[in-house]
C-alpha positions as CSV (number, residue, x, y, z in Angstrom):
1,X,-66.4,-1.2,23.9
2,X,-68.2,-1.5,20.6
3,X,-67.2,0.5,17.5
4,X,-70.9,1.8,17.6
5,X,-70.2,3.1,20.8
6,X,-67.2,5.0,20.0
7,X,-69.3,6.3,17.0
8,X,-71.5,8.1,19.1
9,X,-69.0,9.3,21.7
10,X,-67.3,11.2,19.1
11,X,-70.6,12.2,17.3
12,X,-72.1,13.8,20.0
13,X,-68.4,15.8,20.5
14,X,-68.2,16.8,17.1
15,X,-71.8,17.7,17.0
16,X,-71.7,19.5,20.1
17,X,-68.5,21.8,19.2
18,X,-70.2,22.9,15.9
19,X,-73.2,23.5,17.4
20,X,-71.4,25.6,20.6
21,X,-69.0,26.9,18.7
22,X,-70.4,30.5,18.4
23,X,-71.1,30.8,21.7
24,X,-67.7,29.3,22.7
25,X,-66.4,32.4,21.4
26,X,-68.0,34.6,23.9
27,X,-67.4,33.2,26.9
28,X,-63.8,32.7,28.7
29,X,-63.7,28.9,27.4
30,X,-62.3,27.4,24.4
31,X,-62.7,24.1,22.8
32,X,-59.6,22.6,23.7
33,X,-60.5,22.5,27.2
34,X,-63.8,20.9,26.9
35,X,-62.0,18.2,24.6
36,X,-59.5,17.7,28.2
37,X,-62.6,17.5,30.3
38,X,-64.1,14.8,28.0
39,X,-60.8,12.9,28.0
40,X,-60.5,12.7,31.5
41,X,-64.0,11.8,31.6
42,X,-63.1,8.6,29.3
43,X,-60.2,7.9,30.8
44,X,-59.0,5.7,33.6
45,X,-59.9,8.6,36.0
46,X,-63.7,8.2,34.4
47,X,-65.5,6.1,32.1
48,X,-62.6,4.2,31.5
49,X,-63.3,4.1,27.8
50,X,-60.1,4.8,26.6
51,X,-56.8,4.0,28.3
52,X,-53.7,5.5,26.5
53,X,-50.1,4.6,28.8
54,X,-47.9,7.3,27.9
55,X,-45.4,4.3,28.4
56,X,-47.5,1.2,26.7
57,X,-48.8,3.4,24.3
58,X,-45.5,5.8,23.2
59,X,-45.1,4.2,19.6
60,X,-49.2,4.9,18.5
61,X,-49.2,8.5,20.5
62,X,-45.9,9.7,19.2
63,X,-47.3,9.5,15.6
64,X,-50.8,10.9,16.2
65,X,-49.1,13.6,17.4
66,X,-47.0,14.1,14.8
67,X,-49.6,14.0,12.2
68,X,-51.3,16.9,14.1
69,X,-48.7,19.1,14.5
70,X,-47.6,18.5,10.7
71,X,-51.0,19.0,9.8
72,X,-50.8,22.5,12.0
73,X,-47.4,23.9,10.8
74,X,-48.8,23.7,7.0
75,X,-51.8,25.6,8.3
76,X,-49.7,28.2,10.4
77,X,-47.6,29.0,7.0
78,X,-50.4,29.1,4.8
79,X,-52.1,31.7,7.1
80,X,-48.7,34.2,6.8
81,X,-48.7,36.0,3.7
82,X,-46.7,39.2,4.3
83,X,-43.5,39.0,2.1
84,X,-40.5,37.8,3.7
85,X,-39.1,40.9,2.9
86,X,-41.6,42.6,5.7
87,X,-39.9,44.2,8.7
88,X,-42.6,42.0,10.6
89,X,-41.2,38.9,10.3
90,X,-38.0,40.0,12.1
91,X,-39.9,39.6,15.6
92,X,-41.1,35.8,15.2
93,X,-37.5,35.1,13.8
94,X,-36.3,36.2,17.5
95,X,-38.5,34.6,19.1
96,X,-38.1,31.2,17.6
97,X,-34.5,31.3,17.9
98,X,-33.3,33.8,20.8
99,X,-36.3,33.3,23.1
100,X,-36.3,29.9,23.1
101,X,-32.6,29.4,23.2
102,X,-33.3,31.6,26.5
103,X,-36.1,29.4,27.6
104,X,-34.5,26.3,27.1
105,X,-31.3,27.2,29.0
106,X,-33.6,28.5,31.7
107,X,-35.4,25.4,32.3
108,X,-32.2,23.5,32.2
109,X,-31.2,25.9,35.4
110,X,-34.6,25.4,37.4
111,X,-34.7,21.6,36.6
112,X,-30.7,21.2,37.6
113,X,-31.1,23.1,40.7
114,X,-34.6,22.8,41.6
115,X,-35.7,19.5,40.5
116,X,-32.5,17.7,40.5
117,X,-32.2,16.1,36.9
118,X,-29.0,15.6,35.5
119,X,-28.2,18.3,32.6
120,X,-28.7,15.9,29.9
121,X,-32.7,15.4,31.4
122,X,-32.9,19.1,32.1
123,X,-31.9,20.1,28.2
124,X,-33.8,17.0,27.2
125,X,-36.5,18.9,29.5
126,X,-36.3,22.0,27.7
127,X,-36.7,21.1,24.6
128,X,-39.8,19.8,25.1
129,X,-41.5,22.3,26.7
130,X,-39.9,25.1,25.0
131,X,-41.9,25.3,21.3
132,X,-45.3,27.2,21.6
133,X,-48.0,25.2,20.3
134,X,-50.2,26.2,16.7
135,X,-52.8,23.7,17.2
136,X,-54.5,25.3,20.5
137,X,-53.3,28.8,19.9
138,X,-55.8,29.5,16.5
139,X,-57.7,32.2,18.9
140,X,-54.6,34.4,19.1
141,X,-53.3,33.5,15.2
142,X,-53.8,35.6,12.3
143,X,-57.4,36.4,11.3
144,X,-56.6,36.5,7.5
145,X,-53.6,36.4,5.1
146,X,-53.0,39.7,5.2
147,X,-53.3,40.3,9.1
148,X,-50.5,42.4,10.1
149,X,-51.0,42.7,13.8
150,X,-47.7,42.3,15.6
151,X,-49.2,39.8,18.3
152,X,-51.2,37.8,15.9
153,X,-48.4,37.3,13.3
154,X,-45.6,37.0,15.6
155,X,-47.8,34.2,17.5
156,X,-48.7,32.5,14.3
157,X,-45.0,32.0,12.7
158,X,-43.5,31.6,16.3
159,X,-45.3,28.5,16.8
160,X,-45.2,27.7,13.1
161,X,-40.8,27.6,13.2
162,X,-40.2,26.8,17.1
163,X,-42.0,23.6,16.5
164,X,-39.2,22.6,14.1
165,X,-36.1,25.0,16.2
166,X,-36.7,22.9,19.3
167,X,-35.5,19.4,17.5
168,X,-31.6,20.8,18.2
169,X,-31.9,21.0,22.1
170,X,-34.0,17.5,22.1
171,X,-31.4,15.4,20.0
172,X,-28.6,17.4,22.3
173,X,-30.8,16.4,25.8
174,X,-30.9,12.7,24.0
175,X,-27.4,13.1,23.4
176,X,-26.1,13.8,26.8
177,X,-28.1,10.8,28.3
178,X,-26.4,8.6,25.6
179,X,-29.7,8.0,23.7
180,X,-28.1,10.4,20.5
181,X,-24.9,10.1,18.8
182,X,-23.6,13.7,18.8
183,X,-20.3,13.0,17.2
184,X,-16.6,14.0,19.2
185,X,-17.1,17.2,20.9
186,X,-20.3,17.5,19.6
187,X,-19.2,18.2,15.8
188,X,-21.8,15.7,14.6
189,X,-25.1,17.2,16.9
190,X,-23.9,20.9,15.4
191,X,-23.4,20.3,12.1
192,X,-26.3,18.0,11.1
193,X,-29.1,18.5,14.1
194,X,-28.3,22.3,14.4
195,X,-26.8,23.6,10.9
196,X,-28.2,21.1,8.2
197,X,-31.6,19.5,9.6
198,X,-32.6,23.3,10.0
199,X,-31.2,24.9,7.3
200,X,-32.5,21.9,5.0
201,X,-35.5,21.3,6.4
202,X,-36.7,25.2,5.2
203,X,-35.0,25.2,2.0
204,X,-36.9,21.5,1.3
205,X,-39.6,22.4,2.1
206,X,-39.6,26.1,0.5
207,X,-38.5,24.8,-2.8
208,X,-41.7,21.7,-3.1
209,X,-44.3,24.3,-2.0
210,X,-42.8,26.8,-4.8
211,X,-42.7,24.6,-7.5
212,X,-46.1,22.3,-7.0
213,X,-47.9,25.6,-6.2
214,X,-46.3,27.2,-9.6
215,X,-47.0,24.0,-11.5
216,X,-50.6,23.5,-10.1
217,X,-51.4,27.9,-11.2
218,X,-49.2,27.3,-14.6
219,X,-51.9,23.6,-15.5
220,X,-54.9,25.3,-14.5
221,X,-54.7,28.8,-15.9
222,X,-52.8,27.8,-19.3
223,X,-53.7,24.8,-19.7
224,X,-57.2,24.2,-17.7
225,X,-55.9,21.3,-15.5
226,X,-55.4,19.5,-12.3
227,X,-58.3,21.6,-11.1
228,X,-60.5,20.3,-8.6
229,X,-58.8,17.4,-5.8
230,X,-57.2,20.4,-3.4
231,X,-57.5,18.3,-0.2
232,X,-55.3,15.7,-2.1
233,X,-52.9,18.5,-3.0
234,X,-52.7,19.6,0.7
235,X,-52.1,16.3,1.8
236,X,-49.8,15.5,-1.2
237,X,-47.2,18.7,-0.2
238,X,-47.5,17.9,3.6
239,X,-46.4,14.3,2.8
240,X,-43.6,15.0,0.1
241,X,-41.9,17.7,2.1
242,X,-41.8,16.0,5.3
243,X,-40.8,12.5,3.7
244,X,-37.7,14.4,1.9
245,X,-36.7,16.3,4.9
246,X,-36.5,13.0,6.8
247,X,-34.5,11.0,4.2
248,X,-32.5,14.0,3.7
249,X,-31.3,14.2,7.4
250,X,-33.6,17.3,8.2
251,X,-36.1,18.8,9.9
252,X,-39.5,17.6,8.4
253,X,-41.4,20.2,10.6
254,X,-39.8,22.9,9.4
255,X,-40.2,21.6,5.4
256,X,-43.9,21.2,6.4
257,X,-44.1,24.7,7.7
258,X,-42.1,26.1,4.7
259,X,-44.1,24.4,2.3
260,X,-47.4,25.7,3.3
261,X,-45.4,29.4,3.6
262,X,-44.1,28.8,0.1
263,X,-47.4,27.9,-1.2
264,X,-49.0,31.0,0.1
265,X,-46.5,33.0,-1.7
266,X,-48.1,31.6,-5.1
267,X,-51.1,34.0,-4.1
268,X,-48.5,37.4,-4.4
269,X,-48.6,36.4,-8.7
270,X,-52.2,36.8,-8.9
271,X,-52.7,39.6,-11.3
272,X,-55.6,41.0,-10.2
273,X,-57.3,42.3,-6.9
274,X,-60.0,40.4,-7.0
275,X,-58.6,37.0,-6.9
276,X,-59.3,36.8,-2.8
277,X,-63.5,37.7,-2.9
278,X,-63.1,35.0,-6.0
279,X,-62.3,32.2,-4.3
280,X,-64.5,33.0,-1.0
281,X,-67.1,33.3,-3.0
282,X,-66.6,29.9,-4.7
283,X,-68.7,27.7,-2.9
284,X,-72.0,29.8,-4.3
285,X,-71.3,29.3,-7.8
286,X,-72.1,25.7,-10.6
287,X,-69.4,23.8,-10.5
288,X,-68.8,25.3,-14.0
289,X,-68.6,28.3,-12.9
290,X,-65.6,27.3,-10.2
291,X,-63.8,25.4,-12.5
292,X,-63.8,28.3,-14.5
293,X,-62.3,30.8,-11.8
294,X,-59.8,27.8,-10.7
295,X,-58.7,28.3,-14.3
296,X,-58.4,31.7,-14.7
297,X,-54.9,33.4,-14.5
298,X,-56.1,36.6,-12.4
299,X,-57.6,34.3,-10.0
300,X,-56.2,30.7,-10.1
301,X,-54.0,31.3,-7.2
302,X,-56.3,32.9,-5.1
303,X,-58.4,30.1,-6.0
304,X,-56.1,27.6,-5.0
305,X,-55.0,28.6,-1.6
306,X,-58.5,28.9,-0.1
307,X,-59.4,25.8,-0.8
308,X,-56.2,24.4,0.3
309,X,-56.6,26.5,3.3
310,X,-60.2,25.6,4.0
311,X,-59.7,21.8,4.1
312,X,-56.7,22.3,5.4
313,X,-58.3,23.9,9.2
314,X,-60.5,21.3,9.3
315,X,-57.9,18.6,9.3
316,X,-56.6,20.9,12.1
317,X,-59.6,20.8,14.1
318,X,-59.6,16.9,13.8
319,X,-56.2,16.5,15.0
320,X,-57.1,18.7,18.2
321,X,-59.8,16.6,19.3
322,X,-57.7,13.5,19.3
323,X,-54.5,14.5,20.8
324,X,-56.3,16.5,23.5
325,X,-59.0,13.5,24.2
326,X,-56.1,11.6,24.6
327,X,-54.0,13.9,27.0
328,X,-57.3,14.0,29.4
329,X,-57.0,10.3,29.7
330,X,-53.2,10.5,30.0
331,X,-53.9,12.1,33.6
332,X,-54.6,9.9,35.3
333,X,-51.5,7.8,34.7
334,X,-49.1,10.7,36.5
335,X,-48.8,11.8,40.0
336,X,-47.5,15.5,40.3
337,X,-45.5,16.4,42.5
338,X,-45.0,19.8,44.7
339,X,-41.7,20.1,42.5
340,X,-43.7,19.7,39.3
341,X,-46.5,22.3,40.7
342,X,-43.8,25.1,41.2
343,X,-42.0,24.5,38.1
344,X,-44.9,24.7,35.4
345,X,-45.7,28.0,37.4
346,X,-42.4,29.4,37.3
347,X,-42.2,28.4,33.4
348,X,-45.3,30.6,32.7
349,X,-44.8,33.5,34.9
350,X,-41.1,34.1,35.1
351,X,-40.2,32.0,32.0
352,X,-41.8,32.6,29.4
353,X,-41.9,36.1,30.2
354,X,-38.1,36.6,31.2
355,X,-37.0,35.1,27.6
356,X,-39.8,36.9,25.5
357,X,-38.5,40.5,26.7
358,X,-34.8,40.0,26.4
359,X,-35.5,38.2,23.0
360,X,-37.3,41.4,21.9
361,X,-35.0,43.8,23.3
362,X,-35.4,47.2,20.9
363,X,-38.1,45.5,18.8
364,X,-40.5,48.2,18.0
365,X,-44.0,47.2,20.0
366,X,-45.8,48.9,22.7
367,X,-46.0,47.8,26.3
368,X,-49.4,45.9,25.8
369,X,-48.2,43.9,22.4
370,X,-45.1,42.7,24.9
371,X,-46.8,41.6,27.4
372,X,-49.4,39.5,25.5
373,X,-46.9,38.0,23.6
374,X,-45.1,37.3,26.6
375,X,-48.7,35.4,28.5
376,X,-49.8,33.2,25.6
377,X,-46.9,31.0,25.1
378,X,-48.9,28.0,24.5
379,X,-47.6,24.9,25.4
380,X,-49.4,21.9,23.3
381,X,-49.3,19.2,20.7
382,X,-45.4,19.8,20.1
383,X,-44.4,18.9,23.5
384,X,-46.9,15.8,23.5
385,X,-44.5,14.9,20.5
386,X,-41.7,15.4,21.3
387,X,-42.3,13.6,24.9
388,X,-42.9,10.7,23.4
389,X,-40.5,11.2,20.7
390,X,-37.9,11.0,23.5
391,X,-39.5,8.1,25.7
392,X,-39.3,6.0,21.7
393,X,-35.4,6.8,22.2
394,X,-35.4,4.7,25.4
395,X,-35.9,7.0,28.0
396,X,-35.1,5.0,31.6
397,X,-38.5,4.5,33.0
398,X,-37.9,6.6,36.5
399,X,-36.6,9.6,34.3
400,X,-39.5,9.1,31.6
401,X,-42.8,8.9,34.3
402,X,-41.0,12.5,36.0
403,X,-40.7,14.0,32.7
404,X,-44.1,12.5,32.0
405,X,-45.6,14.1,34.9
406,X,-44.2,17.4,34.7
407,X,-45.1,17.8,30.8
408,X,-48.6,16.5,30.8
409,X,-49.2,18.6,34.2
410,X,-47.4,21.8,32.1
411,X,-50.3,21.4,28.7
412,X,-53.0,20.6,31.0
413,X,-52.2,23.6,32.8
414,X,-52.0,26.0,29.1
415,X,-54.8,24.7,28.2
416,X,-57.1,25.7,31.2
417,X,-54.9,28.9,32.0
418,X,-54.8,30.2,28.5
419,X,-58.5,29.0,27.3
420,X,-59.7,31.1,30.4
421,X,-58.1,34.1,29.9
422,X,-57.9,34.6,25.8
423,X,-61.0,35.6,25.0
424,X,-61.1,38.7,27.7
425,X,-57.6,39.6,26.8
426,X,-57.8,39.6,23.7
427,X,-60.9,41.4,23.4
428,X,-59.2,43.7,25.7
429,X,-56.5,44.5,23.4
430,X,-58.5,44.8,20.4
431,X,-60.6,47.8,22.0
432,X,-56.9,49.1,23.1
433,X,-55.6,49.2,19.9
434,X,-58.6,50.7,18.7
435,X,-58.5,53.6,20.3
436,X,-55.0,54.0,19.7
437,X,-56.3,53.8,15.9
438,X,-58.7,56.2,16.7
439,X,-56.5,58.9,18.1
C-alpha cells in the first residue's frame, strides 16, 4: 500500500474524531473503541492494510507502546496538582501498591488453578494485566489541576504509579521462567527490581522535573529567557528522566510520571492568583504580549505548565490512535479460548473489585465512590507493553500466543465494556454528588 494511501486512512480518522468529538461525549461511546473497530477493519480480519504479528512484530510494538504510555504518565502527573501533603493522595498510594499486590496474587490463583500455567507464567500473567491504564481512562481523570474528586484523582495517579509498580511482579514472572536473573533467594529481584528501580525511579525523576521546571521559571522571569519551545521542553524532561532511570537501574515509568508531578509542583510558587486565567488565555494575545506573561514572575509558572500540558494531551491522543489501531489488527492473530472468556470476566467482576475494597479498607469514601473506583479499572496500553516487553525476553512460543490471547482478548474487552458504560456512569455520579452537595 502506497504512502498516499496510508495518508488518507489516517486523515479521514483524525479528521473524523475532531469533528465527532463533541458528540462522542454524549453518547455511551468513546474514541478508543472506534480506533479498535478501524483496526480490525485494516487488519488481517479486514482490509488487510496493516498486519502487526504480536510475535513478528514484538521488537517495533513493544516500543510504540512504550512511547505512549511514557508520553501518558507525564500527562497523568502534570494533571495532579494537590500537594503531596494532601490526605487525598493516601487512597491512589493504596491502590497502586496494596490493590494491585492483591490483584496480582489473585490472578496468579485463577491462572494456576483455572488455566493451568505454571506460577512463574501466572505471576508473569499478573503483572501484566494488573496496572490500570492512563491513556484510555482520560474520561474518568481529573478535569483540572485542582480537581479534588476522590474517584477522579485516585483514577488519575493510580494509573499514573501502577504503570511503573507492576515492573516488580513482571521481572519476578520472568524470573521464575528463567528469563530474569533474580539473584540467590531472590536477594537480587528485591533489592534492585522492588527496592531501588522504584524508589529510584521517583526520586530521578522528581528531582529533573524540580530543577528544569525551577531553572526554566528562574530564565524567564529574571532573566527573560528560554521562553517559547515548551513542546521541546516536554519532550526534553520525558526523555532525560526516563534515559537516567534506565542507566541508573530504575524504573523509567515511574521517573516519567514523577517528573511531570514534579513539574506541576513549579505552579504552587506562582505568586499570584491569577497566574492560571493567564496562561489559558494566552493563545488570544501578540506574541508580545505572551512572551511577556511567560516572563513574568506572578505568572511564569502558570504560564509554563499549560503549554506544557496542552501539547503534551495531544501527543497523548496520538499515541492512542496508534497503539489501539494496532491492537484491532492484533485480533485476528489470536484464538480465545473458553478458559480465556471466563478469566477476563472474572478479572473485572470479582477481581478488580475484590482487591479495590480490601485495598481501601477504612478509607474515607461513600458507597458510590467505591464502587466506581472498583468498575473502571482500565486495562490498556501498559499491558500491550509489558506483553511484549516479556515475549522480547524470550517467551516460549506456546506460553507467549496463550498469554497473547488472553491479554489482547482482556483490553479489547476494557475497551468496549468500559467505553459503553462511562459516560452514563459517570454522569450518573456527577448528578449524585450533586445532590449530596446540595443537601
Amino acid at each position: 500500500m502506497t504512502f498516499a494511501i496510508w495518508a488518507i486512512i489516517i486523515g479521514a480518522l483524525l479528521t473524523t474524531m475532531a469533528l465527532s468529538g463533541s458528540l462522542l461525549k454524549r453518547l455511551p461511546l468513546s474514541t478508543a473503541m472506534l480506533y479498535l473497530a478501524a483496526g480490525v477493519a485494516l487488519g488481517p480480519a479486514g482490509w488487510a492494510l496493516m498486519t502487526p504479528h504480536p510475535l513478528s512484530h514484538a521488537g517495533i510494538l513493544e516500543k510504540v507502546a512504550e512511547v505512549a504510555v511514557l508520553v501518558s504518565l507525564f500527562s497523568a502527573g502534570l494533571k495532579l496538582g494537590l500537594p503531596l501533603s494532601d490526605k487525598h493522595w493516601r487512597m491512589p498510594v493504596r491502590l497502586a501498591f496494596v490493590s494491585m499486590t492483591l490483584t496480582v496474587a489473585l490472578i496468579v490463583v485463577i491462572a494456576m488453578f483455572g488455566l493451568g500455567l505454571s506460577l512463574g507464567a501466572a505471576v508473569l500473567l499478573g503483572g501484566i494485566l494488573a496496572p490500570t491504564d492512563p491513556v484510555l481512562a482520560s474520561d474518568v481523570q481529573v478535569e483540572n489541576a485542582g480537581d479534588r474528586d476522590r474517584v477522579r484523582f485516585s483514577l488519575t495517579a493510580e494509573g499514573g504509579l501502577n504503570d511503573g509498580t507492576a515492573f516488580p511482579f513482571v521481572m519476578l514472572g520472568l524470573g521464575l521462567l528463567g528469563l530474569h536473573d533474580l539473584g540467590i533467594g531472590g536477594w537480587r529481584w528485591l533489592t534492585i527490581d522492588v527496592l531501588w528501580a522504584t524508589a529510584g525511579g521517583l526520586l530521578i525523576g522528581g528531582t529533573l522535573g524540580t530543577l528544569i521546571g525551577k531553572l526554566v521559571v528562574y530564565l524567564r522571569s529574571r532573566h527573560k529567557e528560554s521562553v517559547g519551545l515548551d513542546e521541546f521542553l516536554a519532550l526534553g524532561l520525558i526523555a532525560l528522566a526516563y534515559g537516567v532511570a534506565v542507566l541508573g537501574h530504575a524504573y523509567g515509568f515511574l521517573a516519567v510520571f514523577a517528573a511531570g508531578l514534579a513539574l506541576q509542583r513549579v505552579k504552587e510558587h506562582d505568586a499570584g492568583g491569577g497566574g492560571r486565567a493567564a496562561a489559558a488565555s494566552a493563545g488570544q494575545q501578540s506574541k508580545r504580549r505572551r512572551e511577556e506573561r511567560a516572563t513574568d514572575p506572578e505568572h511564569a509558572s502558570a504560564y509554563l505548565m499549560q503549554a506544557v500540558r496542552g501539547f503534551n494531551e495531544q501527543l497523548e491522543r496520538i499515541g492512542e490512535v496508534g497503539v489501539v489501531l494496532v491492537v484491532g489488527a492484533m485480533l485476528a492473530f489470536i484464538t480465545v479460548s473458553a478458559g480465556a472468556a471466563w478469566f477476563v470476566l472474572i478479572l473485572f467482576v470479582v477481581v478488580r473489585p475484590v482487591s479495590v475494597w480490601l485495598g481501601l479498607l477504612g478509607a474515607p469514601i461513600s458507597r458510590d465512590q467505591r464502587i466506581m473506583i472498583s468498575w473502571f479499572g482500565i486495562r490498556g496500553i501498559g499491558s500491550i507493553y509489558y506483553l511484549m516487553y516479556a515475549i522480547n525476553h524470550g517467551l516460549s512460543r506456546p506460553l507467549a500466543e496463550q498469554i497473547i490471547a488472553i491479554t489482547l482478548t482482556t483490553v479489547t474487552v476494557s475497551i468496549v465494556m468500559h467505553g459503553i458504560s462511562v459516560t452514563p456512569l459517570m454522569n450518573l455520579y456527577a448528578r449524585r454528588k450533586a445532590r449530596r452537595a446540595g443537601r
